[in-house]
C-alpha positions in Angstrom: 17.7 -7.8 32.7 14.1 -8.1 33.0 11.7 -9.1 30.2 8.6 -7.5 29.5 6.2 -9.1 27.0 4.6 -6.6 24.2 1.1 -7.1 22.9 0.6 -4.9 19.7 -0.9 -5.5 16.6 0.4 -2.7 14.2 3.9 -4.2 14.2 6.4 -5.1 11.2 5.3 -5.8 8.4 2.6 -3.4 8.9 3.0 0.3 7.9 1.6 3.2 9.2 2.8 5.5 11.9 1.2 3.6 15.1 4.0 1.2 14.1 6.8 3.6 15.1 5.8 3.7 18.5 6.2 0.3 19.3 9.5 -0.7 17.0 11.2 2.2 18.4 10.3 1.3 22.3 11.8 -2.0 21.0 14.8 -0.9 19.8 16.1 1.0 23.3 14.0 -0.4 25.7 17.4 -3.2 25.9 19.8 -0.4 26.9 17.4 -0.1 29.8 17.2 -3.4 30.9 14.0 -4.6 29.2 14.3 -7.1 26.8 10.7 -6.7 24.4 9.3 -10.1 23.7 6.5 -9.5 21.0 3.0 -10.8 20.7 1.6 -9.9 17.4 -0.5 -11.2 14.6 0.4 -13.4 11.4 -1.2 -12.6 7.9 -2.7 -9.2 9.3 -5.3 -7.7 7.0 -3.5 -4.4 7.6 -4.5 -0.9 6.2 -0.3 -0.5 5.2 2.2 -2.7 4.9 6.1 -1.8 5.0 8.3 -5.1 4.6 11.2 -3.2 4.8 10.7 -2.7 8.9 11.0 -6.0 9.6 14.5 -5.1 9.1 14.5 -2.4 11.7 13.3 -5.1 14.2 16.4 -5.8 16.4 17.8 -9.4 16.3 17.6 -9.2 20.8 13.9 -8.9 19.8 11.6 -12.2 19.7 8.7 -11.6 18.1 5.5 -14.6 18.2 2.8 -14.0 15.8 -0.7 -16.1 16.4 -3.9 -16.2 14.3 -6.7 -14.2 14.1 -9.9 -13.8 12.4 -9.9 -10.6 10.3 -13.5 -9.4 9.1 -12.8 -7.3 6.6 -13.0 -10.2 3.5 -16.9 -10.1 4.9 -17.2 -6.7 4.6 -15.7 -6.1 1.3 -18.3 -8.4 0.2 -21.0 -6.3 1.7 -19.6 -3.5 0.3 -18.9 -4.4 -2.9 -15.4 -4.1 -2.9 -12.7 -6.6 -4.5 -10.8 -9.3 -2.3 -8.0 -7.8 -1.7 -8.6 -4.2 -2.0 -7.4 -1.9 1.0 -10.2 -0.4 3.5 -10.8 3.1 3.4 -9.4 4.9 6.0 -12.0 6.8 6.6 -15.0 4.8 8.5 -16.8 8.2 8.9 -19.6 9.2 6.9 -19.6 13.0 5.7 -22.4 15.2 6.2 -24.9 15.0 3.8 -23.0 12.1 2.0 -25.6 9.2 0.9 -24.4 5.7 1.7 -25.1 2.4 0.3 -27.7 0.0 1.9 -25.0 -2.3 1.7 -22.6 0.2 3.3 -25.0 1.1 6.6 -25.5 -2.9 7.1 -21.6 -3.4 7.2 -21.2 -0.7 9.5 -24.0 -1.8 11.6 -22.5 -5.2 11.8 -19.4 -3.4 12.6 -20.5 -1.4 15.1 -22.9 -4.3 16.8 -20.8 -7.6 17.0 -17.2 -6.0 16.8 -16.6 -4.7 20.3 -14.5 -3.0 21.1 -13.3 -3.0 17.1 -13.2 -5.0 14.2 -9.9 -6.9 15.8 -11.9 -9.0 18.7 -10.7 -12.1 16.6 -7.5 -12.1 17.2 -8.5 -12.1 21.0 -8.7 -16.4 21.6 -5.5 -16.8 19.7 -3.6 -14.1 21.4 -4.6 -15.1 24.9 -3.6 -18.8 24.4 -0.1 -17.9 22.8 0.5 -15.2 25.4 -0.2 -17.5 28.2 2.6 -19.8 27.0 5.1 -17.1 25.7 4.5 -15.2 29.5 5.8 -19.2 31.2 8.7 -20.1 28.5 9.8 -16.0 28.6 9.7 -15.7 32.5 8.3 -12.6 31.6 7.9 -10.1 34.3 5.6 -7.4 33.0 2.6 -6.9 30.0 2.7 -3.7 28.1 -0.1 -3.2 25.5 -0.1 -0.3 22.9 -3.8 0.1 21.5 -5.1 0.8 19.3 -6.7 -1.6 18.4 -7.9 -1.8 22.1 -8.6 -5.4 21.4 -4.9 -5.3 22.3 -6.0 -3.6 25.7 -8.1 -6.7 26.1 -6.0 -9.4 25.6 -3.2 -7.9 27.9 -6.2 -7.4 30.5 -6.7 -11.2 30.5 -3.3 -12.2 30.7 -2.6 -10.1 33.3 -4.9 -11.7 35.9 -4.3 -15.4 34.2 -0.8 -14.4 35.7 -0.3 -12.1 38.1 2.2 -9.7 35.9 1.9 -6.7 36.2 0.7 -4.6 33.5 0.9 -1.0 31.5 -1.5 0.0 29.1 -0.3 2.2 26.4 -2.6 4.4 24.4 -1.8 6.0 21.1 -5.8 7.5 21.4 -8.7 8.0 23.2 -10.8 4.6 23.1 -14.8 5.7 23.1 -16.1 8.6 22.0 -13.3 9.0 19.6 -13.5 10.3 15.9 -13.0 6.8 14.5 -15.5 5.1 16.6 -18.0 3.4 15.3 -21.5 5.3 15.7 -23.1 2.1 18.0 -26.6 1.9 19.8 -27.1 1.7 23.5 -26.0 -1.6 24.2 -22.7 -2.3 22.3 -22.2 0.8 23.5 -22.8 0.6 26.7 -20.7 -2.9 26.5 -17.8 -1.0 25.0 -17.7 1.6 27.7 -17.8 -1.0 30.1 -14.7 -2.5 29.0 -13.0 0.6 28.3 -13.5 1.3 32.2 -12.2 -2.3 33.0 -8.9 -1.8 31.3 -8.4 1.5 33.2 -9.6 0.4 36.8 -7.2 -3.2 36.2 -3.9 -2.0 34.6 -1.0 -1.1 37.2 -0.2 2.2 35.0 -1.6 3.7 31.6 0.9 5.8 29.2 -0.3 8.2 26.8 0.8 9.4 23.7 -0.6 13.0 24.0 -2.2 14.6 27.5 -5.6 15.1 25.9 -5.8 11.2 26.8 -5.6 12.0 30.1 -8.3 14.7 30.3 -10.2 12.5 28.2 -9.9 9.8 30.9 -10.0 12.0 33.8 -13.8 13.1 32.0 -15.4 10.2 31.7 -13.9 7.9 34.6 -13.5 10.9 37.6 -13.4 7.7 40.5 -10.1 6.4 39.0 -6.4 7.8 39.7 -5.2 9.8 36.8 -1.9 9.6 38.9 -1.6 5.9 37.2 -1.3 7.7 33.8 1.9 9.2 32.5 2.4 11.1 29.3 5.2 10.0 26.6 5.0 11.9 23.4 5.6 10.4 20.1 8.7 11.2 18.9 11.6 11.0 16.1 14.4 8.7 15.5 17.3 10.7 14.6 19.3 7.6 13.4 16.1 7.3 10.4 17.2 11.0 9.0 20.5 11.0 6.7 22.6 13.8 8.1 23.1 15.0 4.4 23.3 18.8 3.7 20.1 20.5 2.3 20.2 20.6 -1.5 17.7 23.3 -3.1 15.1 21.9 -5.5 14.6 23.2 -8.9 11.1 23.9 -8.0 9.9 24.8 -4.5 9.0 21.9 -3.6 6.3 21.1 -0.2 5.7 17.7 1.0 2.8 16.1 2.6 3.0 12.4 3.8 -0.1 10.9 5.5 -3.5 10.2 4.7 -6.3 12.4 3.5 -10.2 11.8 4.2 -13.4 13.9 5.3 -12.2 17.2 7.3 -8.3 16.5 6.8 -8.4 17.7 3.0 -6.1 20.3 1.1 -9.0 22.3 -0.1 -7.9 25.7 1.7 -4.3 25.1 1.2 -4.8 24.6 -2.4 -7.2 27.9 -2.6 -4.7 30.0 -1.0 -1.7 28.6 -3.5 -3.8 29.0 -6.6 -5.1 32.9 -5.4 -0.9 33.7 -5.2 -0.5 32.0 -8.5 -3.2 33.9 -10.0 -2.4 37.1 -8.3 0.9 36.4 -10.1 3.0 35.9 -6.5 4.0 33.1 -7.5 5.3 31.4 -10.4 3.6 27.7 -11.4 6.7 26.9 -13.1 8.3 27.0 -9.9 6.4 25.0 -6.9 5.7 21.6 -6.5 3.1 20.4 -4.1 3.7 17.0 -3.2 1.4 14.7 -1.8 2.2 11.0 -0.4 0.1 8.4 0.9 -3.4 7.2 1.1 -6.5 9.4 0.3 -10.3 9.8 -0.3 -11.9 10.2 -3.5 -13.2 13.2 -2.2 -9.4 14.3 -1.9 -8.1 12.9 -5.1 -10.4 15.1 -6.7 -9.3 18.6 -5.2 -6.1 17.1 -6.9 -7.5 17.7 -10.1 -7.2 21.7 -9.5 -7.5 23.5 -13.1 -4.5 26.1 -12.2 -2.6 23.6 -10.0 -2.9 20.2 -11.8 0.8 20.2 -13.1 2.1 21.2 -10.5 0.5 18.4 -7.8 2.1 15.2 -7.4 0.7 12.2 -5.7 2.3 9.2 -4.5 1.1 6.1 -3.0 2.0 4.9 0.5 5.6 4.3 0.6 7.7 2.6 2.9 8.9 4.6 6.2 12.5 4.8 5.0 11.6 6.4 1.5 8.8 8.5 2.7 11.5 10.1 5.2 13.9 10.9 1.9 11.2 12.8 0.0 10.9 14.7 3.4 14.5 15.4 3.9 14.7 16.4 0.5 11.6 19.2 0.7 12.0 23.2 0.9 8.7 22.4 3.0 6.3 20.3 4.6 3.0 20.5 5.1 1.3 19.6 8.1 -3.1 19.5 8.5 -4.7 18.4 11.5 -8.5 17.3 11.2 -10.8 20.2 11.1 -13.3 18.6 14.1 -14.0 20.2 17.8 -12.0 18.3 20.3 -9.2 18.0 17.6 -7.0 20.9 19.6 -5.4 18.4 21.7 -4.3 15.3 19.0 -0.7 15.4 18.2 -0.4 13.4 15.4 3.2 10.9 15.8 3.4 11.9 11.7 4.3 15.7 13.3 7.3 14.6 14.9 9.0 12.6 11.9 8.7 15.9 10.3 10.6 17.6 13.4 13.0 14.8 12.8 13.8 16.1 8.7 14.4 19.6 9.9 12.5 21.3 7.5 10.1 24.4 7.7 6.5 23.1 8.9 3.4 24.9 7.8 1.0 24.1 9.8 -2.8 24.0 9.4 -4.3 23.7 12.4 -6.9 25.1 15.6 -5.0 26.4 18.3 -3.6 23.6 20.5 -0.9 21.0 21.5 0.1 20.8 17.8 0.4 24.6 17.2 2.4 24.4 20.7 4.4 22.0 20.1 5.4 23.6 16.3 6.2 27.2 18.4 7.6 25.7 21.7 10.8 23.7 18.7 10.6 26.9 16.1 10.0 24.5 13.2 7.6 26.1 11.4 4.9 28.7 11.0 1.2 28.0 12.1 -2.1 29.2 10.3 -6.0 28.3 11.1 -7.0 25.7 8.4 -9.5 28.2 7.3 -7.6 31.1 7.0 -6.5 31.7 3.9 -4.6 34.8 4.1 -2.5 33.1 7.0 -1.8 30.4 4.4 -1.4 32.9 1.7 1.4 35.0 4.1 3.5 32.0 5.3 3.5 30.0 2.2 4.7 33.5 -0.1 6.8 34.3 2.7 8.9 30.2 2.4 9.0 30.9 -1.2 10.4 34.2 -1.8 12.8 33.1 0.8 13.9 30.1 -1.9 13.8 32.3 -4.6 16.2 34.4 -3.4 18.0 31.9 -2.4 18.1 32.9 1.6 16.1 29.5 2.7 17.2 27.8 5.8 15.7 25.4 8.2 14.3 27.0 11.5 14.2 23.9 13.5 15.7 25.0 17.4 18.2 21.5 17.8 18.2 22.0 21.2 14.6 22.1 22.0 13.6 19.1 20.0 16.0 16.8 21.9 13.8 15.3 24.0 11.5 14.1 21.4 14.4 12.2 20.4 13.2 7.6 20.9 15.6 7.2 23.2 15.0 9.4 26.0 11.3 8.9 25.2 11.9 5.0 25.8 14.0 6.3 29.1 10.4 7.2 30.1 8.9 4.0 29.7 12.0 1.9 31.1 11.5 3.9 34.1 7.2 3.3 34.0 8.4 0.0 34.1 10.4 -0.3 36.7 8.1 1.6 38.8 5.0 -1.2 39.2 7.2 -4.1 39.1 
């Protein structure tokens, strides 16, 4: 049995799907002969939280939390917002959308002295505990899942402090991203020059979807994309209760997630009000459920005058609840962000709805998701801005449950391999390569 020592931050009892990732290598990577030691944080300042994980973490599982220094009680101040209150998801200003002075000074701030994100202060604290867990653990490899590539950092510095080897795992791209921070030249160029760092010194990257890889391959063309290997997200079949599939008295479609700037409803919602109106569909019989974390901008398409009472939102909810009200959907609904570049992202959130086994409509440019939805015949797919698609496989899911012929189309045997297990069997076998 060899040990292998896990720096992540978004780990139980944080919420969110980048948590998934991580527990779930956790949880099988000990029927491959890795035992995970974990290196997390204490008192996170984390956009989710889900206390009931931390009973999902396996008891063979030691887990050290250090300090850090979270910013964010600084920037609510600059902001204006209440101690305490979550952090929009969204960090990315809409087009035309006017910001507050106080606003553009917080993100400048950000986007200056935070490099290479807002969780650099966790960096002293994590390097001094790692150095001691790596001696009294006789660990014999670092893994890192980033983001935050903070994480990416700290394993960097262990890693020549002691001579283990070390795999960098990567739920996303690091610059250039959506989500990063809109920096001048020289935090820029100081981010870049670390993001280069961490993929000429690691021993082998892993990536959660291949547009990583090209994104890599782009920038970087002088280092050996035959270090990186893909590993998909995946689905944990032991989360989803075997039950039968009970009809709803309503037709009822599920979103889980969150909801900012270009990943809205908006076309979704015109195309369901247009059947409504057209007299397609019945209001009296739908229910569009939405659950999670959202915009304002969001929570007001919400507010739909033909769909109002027929639209209901929930807040976050813990993994293990959130997975019920999917099991428990005639459909789900799936929208991938509405940006160029966005045609490789697979969101992990698109597996856990493979997982349920219910009918996927899926908003989305032509891509890995659309591909991924055809390749397992889980769903149907439509452009996010084609309403008549949305129009055609939303009438065509609920005349289907009104006449009572509705059915999952999920193929079992092709969604196998997205199954945690024989996605950890990838890693284990990462592992054993560089050590």
């Amino acid at each position: 049995m060899k040990n292998v020592l896990i720096v992540a931050y978004y780990f139980p009892p944080s919420g969110g799907p980048g948590v998934q990732r991580v527990l779930k290598f956790c949880k099988y990577l000990y029927e491959f002969e890795w035992r995970p030691v974990v290196l997390t944080v204490s008192d996170a300042d984390y956009p989710a939280r889900d206390e009931s994980l931390l009973k999902e973490i396996p008891d063979f599982v030691k887990v050290y939390r250090s300090k850090i220094f979270e910013p964010y009680d600084i920037y609510r101040k600059l902001t204006g917002k209440k101690p305490g209150a979550s952090i929009d998801v969204n960090t990315i200003p809409k087009p035309g959308e006017k910001r507050k002075i106080s606003e553009i000074i917080a993100e400048f701030i950000r986007a200056t002295f935070f490099i290479p994100d807002a969780r650099i202060g966790w960096y002293p604290y994590a390097v001094s505990l790692g150095k001691e867990i790596i001696k009294k653990e006789k660990i014999d490899l670092i893994y890192s899942s980033s983001p935050p590539y903070t994480s990416s950092i700290i394993a960097k510095k262990l890693h020549k402090v002691s001579g283990k080897p070390w795999v960098a795992g990567f739920r996303d791209p690091w610059t250039g991203f959506l989500s990063t921070p809109k920096r001048w030249f020289l935090p820029r160029a100081i981010d870049k020059c670390l993001e280069k760092s961490v993929f000429k010194t690691c021993n082998a990257m892993e990536v959660a979807w291949k547009g990583i890889i090209k994104d890599f391959s782009n920038k970087y063309p002088d280092i050996d994309t035959n270090k990186c290997i893909h590993i998909d997200n995946g689905f944990d079949s032991y989360d989803f209760p075997q039950d039968s599939y009970v009809p709803n008295d309503r037709f009822t479609v599920t979103y889980t997630g969150s909801m900012y700037g270009k990943r809205n409803p908006e076309t979704f919602l015109k195309a369901v009000e247009e059947l409504v109106k057209d007299g397609k569909v019945d209001i009296n019989k739908i229910k569009l459920r939405f659950v999670g974390r959202f915009g304002n901008e969001v929570l007001e398409m919400f507010k739909n005058d033909t769909l109002r009472n027929s639209i209901e939102v929930i807040n976050y909810l813990p993994h293990s609840e959130s997975v019920k009200l999917l099991i428990k959907s005639e459909a789900l609904l799936m929208i991938v962000d509405d940006y160029t570049g966005n045609e490789e992202i697979v969101p992990g959130k698109v597996f856990e709805y493979i997982g349920s086994k219910r009918p996927i409509i899926t908003l989305a440019p032509q891509g890995a998701v659309t591909n991924l939805i055809q390749e397992t015949e889980c769903g149907k797919v439509a452009n996010s801005r084609d309403i008549n698609g949305i129009k055609d496989i939303f009438l065509d899911y609920y005349d289907k449950y009104m006449n009572n012929n509705f059915s999952s189309e999920v193929n079992e045997e092709k969604i196998k391999k997205y199954e945690r297990k024989e996605l950890t069997r990838k890693l284990a076998e990462l592992f054993n390569s560089v050590v």
